[in-house]
Steps between C-alpha positions, in 0.01 A plus 500: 500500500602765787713795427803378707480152276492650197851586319666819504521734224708808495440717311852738479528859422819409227472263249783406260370345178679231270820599292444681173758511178683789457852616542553429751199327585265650785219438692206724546425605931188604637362682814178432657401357135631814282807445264702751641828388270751266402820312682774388345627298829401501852624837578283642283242331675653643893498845345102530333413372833692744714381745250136440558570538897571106581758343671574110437638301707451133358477468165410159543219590676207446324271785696713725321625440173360248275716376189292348223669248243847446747680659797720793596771325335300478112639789300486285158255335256431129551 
């Protein structure tokens, strides 16, 4: 297998994990692999980036944010 058939992996500098219980429930956000805090919605998310010195455009894209156990959208506990 060649480089250019092999799939794609990114490998983002934010990653959102899965939802956690609490009141309200959160999820825990880290930056080039350090947990650098918690979000309570996707704003929280916008700000630790901008905080940390990056700008996103897309947060669909995944090159740049990864959400683990749902989307941009999952704020509560399945």
């Amino acid at each position: 297998m060649t480089e250019v058939a092999s799939p794609h992996i990114s490998h983002p500098r934010i990653m959102v994990l899965g939802v956690q219980p609490g009141s309200p429930p959160f999820r825990i956000v880290e930056i080039d692999g350090e947990v650098v805090g918690a979000a309570r919605a996707v704003t929280d998310v916008l700000e630790t980036a901008a905080a940390f010195g990056i700008t996103v455009h897309d947060l669909d894209d995944p090159d740049v944010v990864r959400w683990v156990g749902g989307d941009r959208y999952t704020w509560k506990p399945r």
